[in-house]
VEXDREN-2710 file (C-alpha; in Angstrom, 1 decimal):
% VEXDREN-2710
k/r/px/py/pz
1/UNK/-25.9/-17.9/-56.9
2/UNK/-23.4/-16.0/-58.6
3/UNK/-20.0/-17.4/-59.4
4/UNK/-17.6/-14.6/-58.8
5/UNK/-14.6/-16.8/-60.3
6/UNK/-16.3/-17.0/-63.8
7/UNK/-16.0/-12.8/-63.5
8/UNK/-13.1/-11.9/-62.1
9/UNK/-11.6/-11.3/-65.7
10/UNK/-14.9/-8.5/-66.1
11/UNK/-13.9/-7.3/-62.5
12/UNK/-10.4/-6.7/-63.1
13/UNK/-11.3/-4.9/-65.9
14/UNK/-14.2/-2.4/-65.4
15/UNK/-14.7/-2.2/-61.6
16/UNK/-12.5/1.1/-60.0
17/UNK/-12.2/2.8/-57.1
18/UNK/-14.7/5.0/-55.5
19/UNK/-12.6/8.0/-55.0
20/UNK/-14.1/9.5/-51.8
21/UNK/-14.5/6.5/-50.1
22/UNK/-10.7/5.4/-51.1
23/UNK/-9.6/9.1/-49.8
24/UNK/-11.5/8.5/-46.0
25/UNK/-10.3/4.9/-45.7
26/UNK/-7.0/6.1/-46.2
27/UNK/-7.6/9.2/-43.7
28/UNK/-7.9/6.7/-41.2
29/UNK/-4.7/5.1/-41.5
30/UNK/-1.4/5.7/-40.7
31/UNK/1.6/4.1/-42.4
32/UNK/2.1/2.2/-39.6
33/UNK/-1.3/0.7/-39.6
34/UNK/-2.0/-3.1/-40.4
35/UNK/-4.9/-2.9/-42.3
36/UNK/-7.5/-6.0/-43.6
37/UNK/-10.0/-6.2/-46.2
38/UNK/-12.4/-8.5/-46.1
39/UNK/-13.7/-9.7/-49.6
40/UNK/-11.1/-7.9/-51.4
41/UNK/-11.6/-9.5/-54.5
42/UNK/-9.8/-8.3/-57.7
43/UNK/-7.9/-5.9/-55.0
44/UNK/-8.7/-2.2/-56.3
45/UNK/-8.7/-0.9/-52.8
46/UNK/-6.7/-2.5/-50.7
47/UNK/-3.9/-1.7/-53.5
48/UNK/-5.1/1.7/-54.0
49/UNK/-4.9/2.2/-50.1
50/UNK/-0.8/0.2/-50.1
51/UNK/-0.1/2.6/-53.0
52/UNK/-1.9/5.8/-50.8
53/UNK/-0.5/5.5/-47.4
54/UNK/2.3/2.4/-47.5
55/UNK/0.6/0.6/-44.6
56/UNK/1.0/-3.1/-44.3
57/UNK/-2.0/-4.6/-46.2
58/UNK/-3.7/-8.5/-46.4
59/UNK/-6.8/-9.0/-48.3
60/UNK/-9.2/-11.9/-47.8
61/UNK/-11.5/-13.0/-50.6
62/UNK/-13.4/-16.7/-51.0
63/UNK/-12.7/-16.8/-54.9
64/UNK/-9.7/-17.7/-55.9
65/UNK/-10.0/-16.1/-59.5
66/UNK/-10.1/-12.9/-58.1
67/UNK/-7.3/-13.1/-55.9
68/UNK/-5.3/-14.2/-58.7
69/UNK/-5.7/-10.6/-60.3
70/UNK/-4.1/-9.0/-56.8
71/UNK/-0.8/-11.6/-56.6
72/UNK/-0.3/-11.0/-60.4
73/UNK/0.7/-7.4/-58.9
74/UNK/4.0/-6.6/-57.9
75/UNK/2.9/-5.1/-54.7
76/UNK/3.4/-6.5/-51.3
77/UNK/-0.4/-7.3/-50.5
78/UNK/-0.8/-10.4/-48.7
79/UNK/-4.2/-12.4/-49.3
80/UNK/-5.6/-15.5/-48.5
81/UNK/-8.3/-17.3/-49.5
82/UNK/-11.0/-17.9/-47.1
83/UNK/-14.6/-15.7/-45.9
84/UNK/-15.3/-13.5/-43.7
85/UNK/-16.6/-15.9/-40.6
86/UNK/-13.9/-17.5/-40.2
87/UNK/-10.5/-15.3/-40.2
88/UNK/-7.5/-17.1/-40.4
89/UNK/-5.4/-15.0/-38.0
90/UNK/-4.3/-13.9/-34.6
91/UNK/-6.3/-12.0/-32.2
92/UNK/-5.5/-8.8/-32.2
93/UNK/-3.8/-8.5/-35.2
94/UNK/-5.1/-5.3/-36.9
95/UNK/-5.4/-1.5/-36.5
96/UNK/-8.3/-1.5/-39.5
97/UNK/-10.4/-3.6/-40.9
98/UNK/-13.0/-2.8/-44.2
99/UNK/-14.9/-3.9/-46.5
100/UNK/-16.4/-2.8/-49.8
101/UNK/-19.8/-3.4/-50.9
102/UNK/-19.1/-7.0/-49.5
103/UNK/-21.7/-7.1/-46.6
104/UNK/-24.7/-8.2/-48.3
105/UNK/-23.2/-11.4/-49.3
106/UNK/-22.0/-12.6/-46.0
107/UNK/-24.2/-15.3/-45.1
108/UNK/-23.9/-15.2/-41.0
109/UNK/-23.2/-11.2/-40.2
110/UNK/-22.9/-11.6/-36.5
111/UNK/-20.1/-14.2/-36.4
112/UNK/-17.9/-11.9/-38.9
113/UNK/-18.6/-9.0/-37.1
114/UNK/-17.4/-11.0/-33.7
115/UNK/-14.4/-12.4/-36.1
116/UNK/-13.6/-8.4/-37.0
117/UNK/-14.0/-7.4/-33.7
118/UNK/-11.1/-10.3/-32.8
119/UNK/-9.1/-9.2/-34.9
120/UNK/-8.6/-5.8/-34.1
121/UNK/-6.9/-4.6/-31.8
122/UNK/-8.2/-2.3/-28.9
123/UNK/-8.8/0.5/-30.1
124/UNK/-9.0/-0.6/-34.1
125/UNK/-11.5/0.5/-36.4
126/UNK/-13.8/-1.2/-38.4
127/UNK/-15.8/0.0/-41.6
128/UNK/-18.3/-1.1/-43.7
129/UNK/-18.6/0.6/-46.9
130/UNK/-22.5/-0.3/-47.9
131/UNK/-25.5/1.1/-49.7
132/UNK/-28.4/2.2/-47.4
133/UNK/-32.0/1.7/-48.7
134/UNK/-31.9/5.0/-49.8
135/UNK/-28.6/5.1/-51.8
136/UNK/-30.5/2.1/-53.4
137/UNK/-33.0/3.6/-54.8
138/UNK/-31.0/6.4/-56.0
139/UNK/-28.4/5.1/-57.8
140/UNK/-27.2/7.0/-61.0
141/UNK/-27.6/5.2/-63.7
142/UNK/-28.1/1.7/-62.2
143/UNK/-31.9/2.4/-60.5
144/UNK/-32.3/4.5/-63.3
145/UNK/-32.4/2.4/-66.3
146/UNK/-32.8/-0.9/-64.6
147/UNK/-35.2/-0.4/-62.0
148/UNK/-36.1/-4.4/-61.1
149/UNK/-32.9/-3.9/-59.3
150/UNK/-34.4/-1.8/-56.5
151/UNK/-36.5/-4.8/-55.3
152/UNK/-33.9/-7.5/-55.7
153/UNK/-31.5/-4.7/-53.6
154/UNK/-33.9/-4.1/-51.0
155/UNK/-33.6/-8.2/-50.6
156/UNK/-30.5/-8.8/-50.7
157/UNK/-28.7/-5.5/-48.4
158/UNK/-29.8/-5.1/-44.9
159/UNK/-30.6/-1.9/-43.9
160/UNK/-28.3/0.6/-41.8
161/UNK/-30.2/0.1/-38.5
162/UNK/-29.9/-3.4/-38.7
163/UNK/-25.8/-3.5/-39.4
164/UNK/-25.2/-0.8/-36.8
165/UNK/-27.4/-3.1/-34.0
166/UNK/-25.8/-6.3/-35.0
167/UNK/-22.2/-4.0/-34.4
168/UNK/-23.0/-3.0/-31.7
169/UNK/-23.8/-7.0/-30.1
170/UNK/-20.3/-7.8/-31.4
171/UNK/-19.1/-5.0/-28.8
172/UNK/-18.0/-2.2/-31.1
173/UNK/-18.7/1.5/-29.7
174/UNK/-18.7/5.4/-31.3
175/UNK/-20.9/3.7/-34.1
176/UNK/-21.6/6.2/-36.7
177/UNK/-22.4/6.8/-40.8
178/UNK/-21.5/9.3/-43.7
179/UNK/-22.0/9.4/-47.2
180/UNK/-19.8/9.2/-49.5
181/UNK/-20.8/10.6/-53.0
182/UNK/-19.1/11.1/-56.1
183/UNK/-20.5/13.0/-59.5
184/UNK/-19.1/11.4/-62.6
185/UNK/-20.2/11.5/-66.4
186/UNK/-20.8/8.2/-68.5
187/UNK/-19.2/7.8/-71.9
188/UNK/-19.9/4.2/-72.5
189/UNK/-21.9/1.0/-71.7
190/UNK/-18.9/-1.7/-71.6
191/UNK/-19.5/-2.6/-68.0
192/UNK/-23.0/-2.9/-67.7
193/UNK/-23.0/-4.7/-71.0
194/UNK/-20.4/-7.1/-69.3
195/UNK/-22.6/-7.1/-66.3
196/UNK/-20.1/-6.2/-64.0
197/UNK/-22.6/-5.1/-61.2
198/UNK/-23.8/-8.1/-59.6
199/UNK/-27.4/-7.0/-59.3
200/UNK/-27.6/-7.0/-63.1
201/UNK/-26.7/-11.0/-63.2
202/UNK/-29.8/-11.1/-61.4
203/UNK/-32.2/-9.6/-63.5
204/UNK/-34.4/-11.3/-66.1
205/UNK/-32.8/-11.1/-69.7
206/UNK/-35.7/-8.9/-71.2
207/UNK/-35.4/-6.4/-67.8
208/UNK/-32.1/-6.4/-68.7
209/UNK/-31.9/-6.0/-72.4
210/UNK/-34.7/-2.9/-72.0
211/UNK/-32.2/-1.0/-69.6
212/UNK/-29.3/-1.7/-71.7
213/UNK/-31.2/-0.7/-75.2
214/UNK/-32.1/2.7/-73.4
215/UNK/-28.7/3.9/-71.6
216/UNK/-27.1/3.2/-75.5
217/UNK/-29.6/5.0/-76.8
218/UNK/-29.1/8.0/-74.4
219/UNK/-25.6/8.0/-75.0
220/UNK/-25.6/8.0/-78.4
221/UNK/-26.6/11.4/-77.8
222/UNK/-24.3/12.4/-75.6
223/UNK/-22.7/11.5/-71.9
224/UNK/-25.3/10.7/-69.2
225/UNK/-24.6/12.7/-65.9
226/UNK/-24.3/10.0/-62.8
227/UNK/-23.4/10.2/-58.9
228/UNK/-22.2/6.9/-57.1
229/UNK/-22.9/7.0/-53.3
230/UNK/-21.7/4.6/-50.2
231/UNK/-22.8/4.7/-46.7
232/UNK/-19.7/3.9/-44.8
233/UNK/-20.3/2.7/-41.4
234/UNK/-17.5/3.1/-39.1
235/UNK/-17.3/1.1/-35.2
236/UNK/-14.5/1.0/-32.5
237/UNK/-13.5/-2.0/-30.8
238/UNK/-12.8/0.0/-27.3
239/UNK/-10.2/-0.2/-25.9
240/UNK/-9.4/-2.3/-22.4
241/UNK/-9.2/-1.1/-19.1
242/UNK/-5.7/-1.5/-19.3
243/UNK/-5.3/0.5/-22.0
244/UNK/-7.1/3.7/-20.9
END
């Protein structure tokens, strides 16, 4: 199991912002909305998206260590420690709720997909920012030089089909995916030296070491070309009768 308190510090640090998923999170919103993310941890979006739009934002995140990096902030994000089956607010509370490659560590999926859907308002979306099998296999430079991530991956995500039935139990409609995929150069090895990609604290030390030996190597001789993709899954709670 991986202690996401001893990292925070790495997190903080060398984990950013996807910039097309940030900019179609934040064309969902309004500066109105109240918006939740669920396993916010060191807070790069749900700050980015406060900075972006000026919507109220609260972030929910089981470490503790992580959420220390967001209150050390000086803006007004609300978080609160706790996990995603369990929310610790009102019904009907929020116009959005998301979450960032969070959903493969969520131990009971249904029950915090029934916990989103309370949350939400009618007529509130909800989106999962994921990885598809796929986008798995063809990550740029993750899959590349450490490929005994694909299997441990393929384990630990559940695929597309199965997030957008379990959605679709918990009662959300107009269920639907896009890709989001950004082309970037790498100039340096800091972060996955510092392991700041969870799959990586998974891997044996001589997988590891390998990968690590050959991306240095590459970029010794110049920058390697990369492209990180997310599959966003977007749901509606629908609205009620009332409503209409």
């Amino acid at each position: 199991m991986i202690d996401y308190n001893a990292i925070a510090e790495r997190y903080a640090q060398h984990r950013s912002v996807h910039p097309i998923v940030l900019s179609r999170l934040a064309g969902a919103l309004q500066r109105t909305s109240r918006v939740l993310e669920i396993g916010c941890g060191t807070g790069n979006y749900i700050l980015a998206l406060h900075q972006a739009v000026g919507c109220a934002c609260w972030g929910v995140d089981p470490s503790a260590e992580m959420l220390s990096k967001i209150t050390a902030h000086s803006f007004p994000v609300r978080v609160l420690l706790g996990h995603a089956e369990l929310l610790d607010f009102p019904s009907q509370t929020f116009d959005f709720v998301f979450s960032v490659d969070v959903v493969h560590h969520v131990e009971d999926r249904p029950q915090a997909l029934r916990e989103a859907f309370r949350v939400l308002q009618p007529g509130g979306q909800i989106c999962t920012v994921t990885d598809s099998e796929w986008v798995i296999r063809h990550r740029e430079p993750l899959s590349v030089y450490f490929p005994d991530t694909v299997p441990i991956e393929l384990k630990r995500y559940p695929s597309i089909s199965t997030l957008e039935a379990e959605m679709a139990i918990a009662g959300f409609n107009s269920i639907h995916e896009d890709l989001a995929e950004f082309r970037y150069t790498l100039t340096e090895s800091t972060p996955y030296r510092h392991r700041v990609f969870s799959s990586l604290l998974l891997l044996s030390e001589d997988a590891f070491q390998r990968g690590l030996q050959q991306m240095e190597a590459d970029l010794r001789r110049g920058p390697i070309a990369c492209v990180s993709r997310y599959t966003m899954l977007w749901g509606t709670r629908p609205k009620t009768t009332l409503d209409e």
